[in-house]
C-alpha positions as CSV (number, residue, x, y, z in Angstrom):
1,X,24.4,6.0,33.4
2,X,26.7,8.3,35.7
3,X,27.8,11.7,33.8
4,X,31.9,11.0,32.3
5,X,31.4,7.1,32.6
6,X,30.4,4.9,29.4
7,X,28.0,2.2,30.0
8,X,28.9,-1.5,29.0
9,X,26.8,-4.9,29.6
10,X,28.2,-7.7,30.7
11,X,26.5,-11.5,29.7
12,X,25.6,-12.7,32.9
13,X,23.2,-11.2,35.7
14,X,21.3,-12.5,38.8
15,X,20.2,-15.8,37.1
16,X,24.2,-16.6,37.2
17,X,24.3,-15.2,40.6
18,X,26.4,-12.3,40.2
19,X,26.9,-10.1,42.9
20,X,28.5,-6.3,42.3
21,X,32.2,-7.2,44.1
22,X,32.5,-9.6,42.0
23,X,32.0,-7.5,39.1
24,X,34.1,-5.0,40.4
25,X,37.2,-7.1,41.1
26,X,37.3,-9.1,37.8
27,X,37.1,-6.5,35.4
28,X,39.6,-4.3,37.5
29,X,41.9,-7.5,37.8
30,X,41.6,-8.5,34.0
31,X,41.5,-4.9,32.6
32,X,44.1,-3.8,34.9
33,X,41.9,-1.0,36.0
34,X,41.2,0.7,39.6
35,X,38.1,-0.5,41.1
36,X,37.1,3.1,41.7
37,X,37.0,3.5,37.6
38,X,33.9,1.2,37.8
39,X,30.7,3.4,38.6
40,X,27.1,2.6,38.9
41,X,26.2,-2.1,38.4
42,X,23.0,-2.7,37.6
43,X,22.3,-6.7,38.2
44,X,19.4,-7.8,35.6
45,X,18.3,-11.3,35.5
46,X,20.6,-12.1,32.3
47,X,22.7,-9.6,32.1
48,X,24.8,-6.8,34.0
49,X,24.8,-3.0,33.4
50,X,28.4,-1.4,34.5
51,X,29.3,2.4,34.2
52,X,33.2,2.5,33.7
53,X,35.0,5.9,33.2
54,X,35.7,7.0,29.9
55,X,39.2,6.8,29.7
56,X,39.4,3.0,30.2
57,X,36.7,1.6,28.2
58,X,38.6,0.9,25.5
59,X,40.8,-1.3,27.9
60,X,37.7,-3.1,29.5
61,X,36.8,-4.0,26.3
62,X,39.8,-5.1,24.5
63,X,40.1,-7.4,27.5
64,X,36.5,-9.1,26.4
65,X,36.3,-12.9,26.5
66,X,38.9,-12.8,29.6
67,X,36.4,-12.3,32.4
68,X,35.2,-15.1,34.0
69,X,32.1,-15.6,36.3
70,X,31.4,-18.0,38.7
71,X,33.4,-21.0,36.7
72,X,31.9,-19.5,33.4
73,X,34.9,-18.3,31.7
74,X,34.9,-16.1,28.0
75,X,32.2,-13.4,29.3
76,X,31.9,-10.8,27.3
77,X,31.6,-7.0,27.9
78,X,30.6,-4.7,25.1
79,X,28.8,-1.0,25.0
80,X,25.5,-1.2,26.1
């Protein structure tokens, strides 16, 4: 992962067919985040890796269950 950014995995990868913007946009519009917080994605075929900065992790995660996917809502995002 990227140097002062925390990696987190997310439940669905390129099976679900995620892509990174949308990865980008809903954890920055449910977390209430800036997109620029949100480092390196890393699309695995059932799950996603995303570096997020330090300082809001904890705010990414307390926001778990809220991010949906392609009409799959309750994802969940914890520490990788």
């Amino acid at each position: 992962h990227e140097q002062g950014m925390v990696r987190l995995s997310l439940a669905r990868g390129r099976t679900h067919g995620i892509h990174p913007s949308e990865v980008v946009g809903e954890i920055a519009r449910q977390a209430e985040i800036p997109g620029k917080a949100i480092g390196k994605i890393l699309i695995q075929d059932q799950n996603t890796l995303v570096d997020v900065t330090e300082e809001f992790v904890s705010r990414v995660l307390g926001k778990t269950g809220s991010y949906g996917f392609r009409g799959q809502q309750s994802v969940t995002i914890e520490r990788a």
